[in-house]
Each structure stands twice: as structure tokens, then as C-alpha cells.
C-alpha positions as CSV (number, residue, x, y, z in Angstrom):
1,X,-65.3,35.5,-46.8
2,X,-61.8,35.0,-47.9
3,X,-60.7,32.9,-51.1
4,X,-57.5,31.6,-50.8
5,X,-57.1,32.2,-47.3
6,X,-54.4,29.6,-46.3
7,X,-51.9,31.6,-48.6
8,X,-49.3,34.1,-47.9
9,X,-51.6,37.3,-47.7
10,X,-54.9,35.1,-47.1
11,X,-53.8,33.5,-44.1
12,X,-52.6,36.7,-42.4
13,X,-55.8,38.6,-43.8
14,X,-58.4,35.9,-42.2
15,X,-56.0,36.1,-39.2
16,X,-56.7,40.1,-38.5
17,X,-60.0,39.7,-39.5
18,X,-60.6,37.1,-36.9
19,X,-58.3,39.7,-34.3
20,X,-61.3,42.3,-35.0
21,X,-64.2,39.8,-34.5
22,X,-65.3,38.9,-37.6
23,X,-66.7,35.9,-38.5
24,X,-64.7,34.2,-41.6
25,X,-65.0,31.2,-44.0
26,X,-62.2,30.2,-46.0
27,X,-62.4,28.7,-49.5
28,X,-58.9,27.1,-50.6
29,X,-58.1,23.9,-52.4
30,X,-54.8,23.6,-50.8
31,X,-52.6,23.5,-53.9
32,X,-50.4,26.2,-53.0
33,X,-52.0,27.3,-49.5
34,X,-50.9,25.6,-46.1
35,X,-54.3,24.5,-44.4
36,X,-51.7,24.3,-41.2
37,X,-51.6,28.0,-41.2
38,X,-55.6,28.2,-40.0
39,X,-55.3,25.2,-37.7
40,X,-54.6,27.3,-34.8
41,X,-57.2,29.7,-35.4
42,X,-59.8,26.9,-36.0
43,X,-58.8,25.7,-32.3
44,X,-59.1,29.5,-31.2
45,X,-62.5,30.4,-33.0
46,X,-64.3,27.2,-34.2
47,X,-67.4,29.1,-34.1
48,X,-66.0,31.7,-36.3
49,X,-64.0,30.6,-38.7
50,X,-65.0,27.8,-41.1
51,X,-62.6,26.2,-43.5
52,X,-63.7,25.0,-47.1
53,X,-61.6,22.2,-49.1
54,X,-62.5,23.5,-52.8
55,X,-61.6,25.5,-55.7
56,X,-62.8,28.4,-56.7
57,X,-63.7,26.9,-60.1
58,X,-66.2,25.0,-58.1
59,X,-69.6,26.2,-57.8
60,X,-70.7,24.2,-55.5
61,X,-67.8,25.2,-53.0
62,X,-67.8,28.8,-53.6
63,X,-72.0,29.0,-52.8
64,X,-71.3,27.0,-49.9
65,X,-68.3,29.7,-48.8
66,X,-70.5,32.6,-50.0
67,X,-73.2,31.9,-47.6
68,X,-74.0,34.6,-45.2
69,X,-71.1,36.8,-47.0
70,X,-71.4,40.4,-46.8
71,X,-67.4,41.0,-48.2
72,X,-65.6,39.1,-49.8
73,X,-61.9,39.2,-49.9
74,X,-60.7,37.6,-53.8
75,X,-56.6,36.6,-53.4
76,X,-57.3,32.5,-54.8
77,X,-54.8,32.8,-57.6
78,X,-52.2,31.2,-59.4
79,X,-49.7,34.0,-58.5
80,X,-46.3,32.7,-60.2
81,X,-45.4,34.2,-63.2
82,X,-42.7,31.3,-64.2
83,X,-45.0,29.0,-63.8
84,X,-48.0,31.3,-66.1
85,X,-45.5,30.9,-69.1
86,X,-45.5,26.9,-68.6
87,X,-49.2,26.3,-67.7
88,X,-51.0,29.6,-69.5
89,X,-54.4,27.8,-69.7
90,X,-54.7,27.1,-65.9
91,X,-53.2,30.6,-65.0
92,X,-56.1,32.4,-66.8
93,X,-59.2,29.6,-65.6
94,X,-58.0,30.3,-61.8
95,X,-57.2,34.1,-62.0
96,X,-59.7,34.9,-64.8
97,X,-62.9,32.7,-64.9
98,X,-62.3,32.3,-60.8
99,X,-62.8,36.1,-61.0
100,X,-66.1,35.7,-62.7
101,X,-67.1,32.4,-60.6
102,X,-66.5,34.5,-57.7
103,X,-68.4,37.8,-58.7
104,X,-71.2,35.8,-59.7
105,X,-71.4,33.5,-56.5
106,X,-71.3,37.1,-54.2
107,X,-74.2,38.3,-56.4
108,X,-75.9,35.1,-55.7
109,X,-75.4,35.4,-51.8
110,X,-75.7,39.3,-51.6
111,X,-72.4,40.0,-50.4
112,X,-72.0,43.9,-50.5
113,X,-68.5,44.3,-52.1
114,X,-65.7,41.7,-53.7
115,X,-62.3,43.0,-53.1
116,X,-60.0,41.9,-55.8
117,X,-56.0,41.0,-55.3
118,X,-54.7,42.0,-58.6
119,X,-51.0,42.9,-59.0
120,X,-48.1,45.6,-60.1
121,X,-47.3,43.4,-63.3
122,X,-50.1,44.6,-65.0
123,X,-48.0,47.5,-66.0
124,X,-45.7,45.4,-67.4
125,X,-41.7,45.7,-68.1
126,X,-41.0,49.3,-68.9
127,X,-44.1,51.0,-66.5
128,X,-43.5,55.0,-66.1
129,X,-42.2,55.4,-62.2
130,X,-43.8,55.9,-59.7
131,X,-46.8,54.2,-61.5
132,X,-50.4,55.5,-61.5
133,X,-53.3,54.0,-61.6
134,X,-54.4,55.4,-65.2
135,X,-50.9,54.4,-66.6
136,X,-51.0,51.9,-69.2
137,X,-52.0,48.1,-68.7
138,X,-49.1,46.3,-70.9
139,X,-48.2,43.1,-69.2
140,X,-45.7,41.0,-70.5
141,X,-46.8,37.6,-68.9
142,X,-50.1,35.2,-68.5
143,X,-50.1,36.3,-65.2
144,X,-49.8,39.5,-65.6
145,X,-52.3,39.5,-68.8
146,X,-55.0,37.2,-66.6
147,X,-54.4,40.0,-63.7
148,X,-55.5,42.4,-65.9
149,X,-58.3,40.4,-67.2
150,X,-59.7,40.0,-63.9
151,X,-59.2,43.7,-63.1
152,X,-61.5,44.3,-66.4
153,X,-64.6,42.2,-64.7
154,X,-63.9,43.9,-61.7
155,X,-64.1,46.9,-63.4
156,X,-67.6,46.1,-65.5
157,X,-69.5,44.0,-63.1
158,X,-70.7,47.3,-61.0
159,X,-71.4,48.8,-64.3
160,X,-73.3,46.2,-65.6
161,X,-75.3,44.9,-62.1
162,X,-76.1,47.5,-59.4
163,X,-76.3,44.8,-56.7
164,X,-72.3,44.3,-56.4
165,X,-69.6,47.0,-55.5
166,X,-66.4,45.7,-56.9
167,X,-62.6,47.3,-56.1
168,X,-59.1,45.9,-57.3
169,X,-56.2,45.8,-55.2
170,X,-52.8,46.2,-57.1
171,X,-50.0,44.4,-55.0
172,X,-46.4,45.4,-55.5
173,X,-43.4,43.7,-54.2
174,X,-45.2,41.9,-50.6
175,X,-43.1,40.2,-48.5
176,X,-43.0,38.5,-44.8
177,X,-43.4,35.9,-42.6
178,X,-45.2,32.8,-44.4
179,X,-44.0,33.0,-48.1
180,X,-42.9,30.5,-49.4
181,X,-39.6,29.9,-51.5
182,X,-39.0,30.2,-55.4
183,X,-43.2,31.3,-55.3
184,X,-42.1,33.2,-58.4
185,X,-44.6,35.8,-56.8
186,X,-43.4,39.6,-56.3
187,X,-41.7,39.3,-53.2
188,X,-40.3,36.5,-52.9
189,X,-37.1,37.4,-53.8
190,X,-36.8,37.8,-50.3
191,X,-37.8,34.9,-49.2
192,X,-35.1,33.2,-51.4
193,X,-32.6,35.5,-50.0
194,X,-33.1,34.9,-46.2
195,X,-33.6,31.0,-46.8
196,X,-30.0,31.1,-48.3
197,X,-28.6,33.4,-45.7
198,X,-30.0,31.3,-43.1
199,X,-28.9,28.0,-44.4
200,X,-25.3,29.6,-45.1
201,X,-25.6,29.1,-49.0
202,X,-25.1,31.8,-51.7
203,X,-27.9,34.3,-52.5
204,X,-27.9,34.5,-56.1
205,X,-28.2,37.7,-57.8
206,X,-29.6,38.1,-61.5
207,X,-28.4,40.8,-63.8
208,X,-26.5,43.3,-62.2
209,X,-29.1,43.7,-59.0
210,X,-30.0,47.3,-59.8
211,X,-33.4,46.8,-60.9
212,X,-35.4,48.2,-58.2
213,X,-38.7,47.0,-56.1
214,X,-41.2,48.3,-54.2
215,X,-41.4,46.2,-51.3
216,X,-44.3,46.5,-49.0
217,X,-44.7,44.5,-45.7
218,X,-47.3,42.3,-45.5
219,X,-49.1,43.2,-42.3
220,X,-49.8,46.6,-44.2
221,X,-51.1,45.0,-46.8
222,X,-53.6,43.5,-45.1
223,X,-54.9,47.0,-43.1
224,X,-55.4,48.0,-47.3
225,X,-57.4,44.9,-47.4
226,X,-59.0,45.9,-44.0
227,X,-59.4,49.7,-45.4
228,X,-61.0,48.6,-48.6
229,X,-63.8,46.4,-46.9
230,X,-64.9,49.0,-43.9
231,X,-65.3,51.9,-46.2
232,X,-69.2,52.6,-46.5
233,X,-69.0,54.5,-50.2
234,X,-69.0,52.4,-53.4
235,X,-65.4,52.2,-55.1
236,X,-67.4,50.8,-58.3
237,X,-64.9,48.5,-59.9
238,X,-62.0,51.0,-59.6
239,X,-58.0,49.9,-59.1
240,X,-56.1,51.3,-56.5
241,X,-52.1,50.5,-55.7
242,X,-50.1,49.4,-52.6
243,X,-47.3,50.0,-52.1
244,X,-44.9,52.0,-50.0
245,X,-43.7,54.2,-52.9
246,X,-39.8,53.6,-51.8
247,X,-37.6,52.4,-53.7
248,X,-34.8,49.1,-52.9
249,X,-32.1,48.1,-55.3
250,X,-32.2,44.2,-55.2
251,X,-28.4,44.6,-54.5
252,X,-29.3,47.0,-51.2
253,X,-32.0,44.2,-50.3
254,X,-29.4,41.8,-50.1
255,X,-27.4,44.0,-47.7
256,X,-30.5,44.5,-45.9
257,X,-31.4,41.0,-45.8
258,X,-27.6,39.9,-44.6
259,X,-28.3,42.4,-42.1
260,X,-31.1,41.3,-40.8
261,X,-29.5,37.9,-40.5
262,X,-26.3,39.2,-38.7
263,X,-24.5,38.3,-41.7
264,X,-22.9,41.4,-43.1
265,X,-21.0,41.7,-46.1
266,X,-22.0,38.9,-48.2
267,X,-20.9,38.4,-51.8
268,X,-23.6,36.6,-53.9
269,X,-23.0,34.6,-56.9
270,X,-24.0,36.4,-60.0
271,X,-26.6,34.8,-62.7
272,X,-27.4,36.2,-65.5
273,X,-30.5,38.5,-65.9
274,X,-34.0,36.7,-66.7
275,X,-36.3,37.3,-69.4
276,X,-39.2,39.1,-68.3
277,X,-38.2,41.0,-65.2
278,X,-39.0,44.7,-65.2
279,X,-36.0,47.4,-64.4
280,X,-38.3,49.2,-62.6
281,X,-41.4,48.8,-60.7
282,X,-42.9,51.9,-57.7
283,X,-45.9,52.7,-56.7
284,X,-47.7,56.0,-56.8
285,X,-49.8,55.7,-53.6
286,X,-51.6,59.2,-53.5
287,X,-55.2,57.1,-54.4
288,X,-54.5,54.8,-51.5
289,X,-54.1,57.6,-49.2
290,X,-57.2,59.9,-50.2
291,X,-59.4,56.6,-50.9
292,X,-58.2,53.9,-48.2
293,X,-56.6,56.2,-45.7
294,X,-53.7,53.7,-46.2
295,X,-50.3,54.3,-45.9
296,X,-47.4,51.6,-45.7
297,X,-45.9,52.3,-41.8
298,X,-43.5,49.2,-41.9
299,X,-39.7,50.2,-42.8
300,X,-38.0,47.4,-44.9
301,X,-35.2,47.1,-41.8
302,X,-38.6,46.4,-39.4
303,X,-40.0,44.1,-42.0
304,X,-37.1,42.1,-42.4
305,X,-36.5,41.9,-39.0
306,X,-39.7,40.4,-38.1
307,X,-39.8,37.7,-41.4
308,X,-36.3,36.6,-40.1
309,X,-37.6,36.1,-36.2
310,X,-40.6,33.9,-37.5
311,X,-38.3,32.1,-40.5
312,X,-35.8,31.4,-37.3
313,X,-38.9,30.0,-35.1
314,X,-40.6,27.9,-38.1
315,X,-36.7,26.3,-38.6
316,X,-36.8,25.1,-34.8
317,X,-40.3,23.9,-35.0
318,X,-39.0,21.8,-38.0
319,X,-35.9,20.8,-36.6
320,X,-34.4,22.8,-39.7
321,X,-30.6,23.7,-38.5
322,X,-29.9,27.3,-40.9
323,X,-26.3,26.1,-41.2
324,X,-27.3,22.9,-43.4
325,X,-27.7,23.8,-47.2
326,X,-31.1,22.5,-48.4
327,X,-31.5,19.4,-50.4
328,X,-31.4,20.7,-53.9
329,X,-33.7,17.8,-54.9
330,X,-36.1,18.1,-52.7
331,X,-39.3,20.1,-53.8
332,X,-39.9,23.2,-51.5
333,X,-43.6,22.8,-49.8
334,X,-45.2,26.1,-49.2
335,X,-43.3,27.4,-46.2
336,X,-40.2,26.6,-48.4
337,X,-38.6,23.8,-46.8
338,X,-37.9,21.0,-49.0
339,X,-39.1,17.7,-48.5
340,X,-39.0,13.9,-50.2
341,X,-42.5,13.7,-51.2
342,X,-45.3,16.3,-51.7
343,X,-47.5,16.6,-48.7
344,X,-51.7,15.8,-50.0
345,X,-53.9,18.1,-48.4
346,X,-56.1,15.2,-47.6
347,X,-53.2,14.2,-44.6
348,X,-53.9,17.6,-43.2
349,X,-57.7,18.0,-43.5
350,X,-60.4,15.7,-43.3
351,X,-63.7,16.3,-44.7
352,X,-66.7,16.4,-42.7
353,X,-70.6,16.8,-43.4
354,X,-71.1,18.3,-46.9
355,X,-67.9,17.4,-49.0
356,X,-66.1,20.8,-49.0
357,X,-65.7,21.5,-45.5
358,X,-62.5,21.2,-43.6
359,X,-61.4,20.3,-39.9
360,X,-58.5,19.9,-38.2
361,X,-57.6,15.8,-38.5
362,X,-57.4,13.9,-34.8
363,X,-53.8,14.0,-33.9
């Protein structure tokens, strides 16, 4: 079972879980997630994949999606730091009490493990590089602090019940085909920087571009996911990183990504540096490797390579032309294209029998 599985990571996630044979059900309520992106794989697998309209804050939907669940892949989230400082309330109900909602509804069903997506801002702005796991929790945003909030049920629920094994996942800087534009997630810096090459406008670059990232494909972060869920021994309620344990200048990602876009040698436009951005941020991976097995085997150049051959494709399909600036007043939807009106879920997925579930509309 995966919760917010028509996001970013989600969608790919349910995708190699369907590739090995598993069945899947997918609860998502759409407000950031792209229903599209399981279409396909509802026409592929309709016997294996089911597709739930609903909110994690919803009972009723998440015991529906729990049924028959043996693991259960967490990522639902409001994952957007900016947009934590302007709606804290929300940020912590969706990534805090949805953590609990969620635990609890496993229990309920007897799912074996909940896998957790927490993040690399819990260490907050000044972290010790590369960063462990027992390094210090100081975040410096409501995302960050509801993170780490969810990590601290994660971490007492095994302790507490013995019928749930809990792990968290702590995500650095993922990036790749299907993330959307200004998410505010880590990452999607670039995403922003492609969309500009690509549409021949300026990348901008805040502060002086040498803070550095740990940017980790995300097909590899899904084989963590993968990792996490096959292993037979309890993790009970530990945290473990992914990362790659490289380090990028934001200033050599931007030559990587004009690279990438056979566009060499670009000069951005220079902004100034934003509150609230750490100088440094890499991953210590050694508990990945003796606990998962995991290691990150996608170079940044390889990674690029393949989020600009899919960006490239989903611009044709849209009858997008990369040399026509965007539409500053449109909104960006969630593959980052922007667009007059916000799109309602509703247009994209009809209901059918009980209320939550989802199907591909007649077309």
C-alpha cells in the first residue's frame, strides 16, 4: 500500500512495485499528486493496482487502502517548505497526525511494517557533514519540525505496540523525471533549472550558488524503498539516510544541467540568497549500506540525462515548444507546466462504488 502514490517518488515507487508483481493500492487526494501518472498502470494491471480518492486524514479512506496490506509505503505529505512557513497548521495535520492516522490504520489491518518518507531537513541549517543518523534533529522549518515529529512516532510506535515494525526514510536532495516545478521540495532545484534551460529563459541562482546538495536519483530511491520493505528483520522505528554521499555546488548543477540540455556555458541571473536554506547538506550512507544493502548507482550526468529525455517527451505530448518562455501568470500544475485554471481531480477521476475509489474517466 502506498500513500501518496500519484506523487513524484509515489508514482515511480507503485510503478516498480507493480514491475515486480505486487499487488498495490494507492491512497492520494490529488492535491499535489497527478492521478494521470497511474492511468496507464490502471490500464496495464486493473487487477492489481487499485486507486483511492482520499486523504490520509481520512479514516474511512485509509481502512479502505489498508485492507489486505502487509507494507505500507508512508510518502502522503505536504513536502514544501515555503509553503510550511505560510500554512504551518496544515503542514503538521498531513505530515504529523497523517503519520499517526497511518500507523494506527496498519495496526488495524495487520500490515507487517510502515516505511516512513521523512527528509534531510531535519538536521536543519548548519547539520555536521556528511550527516549521521545520531547527529542532532534541529530543523529550522514546519516542515522540517513536522518531519521530525513524524520520525518520533515512527520511532515509539514499535516500542509501545509489538504488532507494527516501523522504519524512517530520510530523503536528501531527489530529483527526476515527474517533479514538478517551484515544489519547494529538495530537489527541485533541478527541476526549475532544466524547465528554464529548456524554455530558453534564465536559471536563477540564489546567493552565490556554492551551497552544496546531495542529489540522489530517483529510481534509487525507490530500490531504498524496495530494500526497506523486503528485509525480513525488524528495523524497529529506526531512521536511516539516502543519499549518494557526493557532493554538487548548485553553481556545478547548473553546468550540469546546461549540459545535459546541450546548452553550455550559461550565465544565470543572480538573486539574492533566501532565508532558510542550509550551506550544506550530505549524507553519510554507511547505515544504508550495512542495513538496506543500498547504494546510490545513478551518476548526476546519467540522472540528468534521463529527467531531460522524459521533460523533452512530456513537452511534445503537451504541445509545449522549449523555446517559448512560460506564462509567468499561469500557475504551474504538478508536472510544472503552467496553465489558466487549476485542473480538479474530479475531471480526471470518477468515483465508483464506495466513495473513495478511483478509475480512469471514459474518454
Amino acid at each position: 500500500m502506498v500513500t501518496g502514490g500519484a506523487g513524484f517518488i509515489g508514482s515511480h515507487l507503485v510503478d516498480a512495485l507493480l514491475d515486480v508483481g505486487a499487488t498495490v493500492t494507492v491512497v492520494d487526494d490529488l492535491l499535489t499528486g497527478d492521478a494521470d501518472r497511474l492511468f496507464a498502470r490502471l490500464d496495464d494491471a486493473p487487477d492489481r493496482l487499485r486507486f483511492i480518492h482520499g486523504s490520509i486524514l481520512d479514516r474511512d479512506a485509509l481502512d479502505d487502502a489498508m485492507e489486505r496490506a502487509t507494507i505500507v509505503y508512508h510518502l502522503a505529505a505536504m513536502s514544501s517548505a515555503p509553503e510550511s512557513l505560510s500554512d504551518p497548521e496544515r503542514c503538521f495535520a498531513v505530515n504529523s497526525r497523517g503519520t499517526i492516522e497511518s500507523i494506527q490504520a496498519a495496526r488495524i489491518a495487520k500490515a507487517r511494517r510502515i516505511i516512513f518518507a521523512s527528509t534531510a531537513a531535519v538536521y536543519g541549517l548548519t547539520p555536521r557533514t556528511p550527516s549521521r543518523e545520531d547527529a542532532p534533529i534541529e530543523p529550522a522549518s514546519p516542515y522540517g519540525a513536522s518531519k521530525a515529529a513524524g520520525e518520533a512516532v515512527v520511532r515509539a510506535w514499535p516500542a509501545a505496540y509489538a504488532d507494527i515494525d516501523t522504519l524512517s526514510l530520510r530523503l536528501f536532495n531527489v530529483y527526476g523525471p515527474r517533479q514538478r516545478l517551484r515544489a519547494g521540495d529538495e530537489g527541485a532545484v533541478v527541476s526549475a533549472f532544466l524547465h528554464a534551460l529548456e524554455r530558453a529563459e534564465t536559471p536563477v541562482v540564489y546567493g552565490d550558488g556554492e551551497q552544496t546538495r546531495d542529489f540522489v536519483f530517483v529510481r534509487d530511491v525507490v530500490r531504498a524503498f524496495l530494500l526497506a520493505g523486503s528485509r525480513p528483520e525488524p528495523f524497529g522505528g529506526v531512521a536511516i539516510n539516502v543519499g549518494t554521499s557526493g557532493t554538487t555546488t548548485v553553481n556545478q548543477l547548473l553546468a550540469a544541467c546546461a549540459k545535459a540540455c546541450g546548452k553550455p556555458g550559461v550565465d544565470p541571473m543572480r538573486a539574492p540568497g533566501r532565508a532558510g536554506d542550509p550551506r550544506v547538506s550530505r549524507a553519510d550512507v554507511s547505515l544504508a549500506a550495512s542495513a538496506l544493502g543500498f547504494h546510490a548507482a545513478t551518476s548526476l550526468d546519467e540522472g540528468l540525462a534521463e529527467t531531460v529525455e522524459w521533460l523533452r517527451a512530456a513537452n511534445a505530448d503537451r504541445g509545449d515548444s522549449p523555446e517559448t518562455p512560460s506564462d509567468p501568470s499561469g500557475e504551474p500544475d504538478d508536472d510544472g507546466h503552467p496553465h489558466a485554471k487549476p485542473r480538479s481531480p474530479e475531471v480526471r477521476v470518477r468515483h465508483t462504488g464506495a466513495p473513495h475509489h478511483g478509475r480512469r474517466p471514459g474518454r
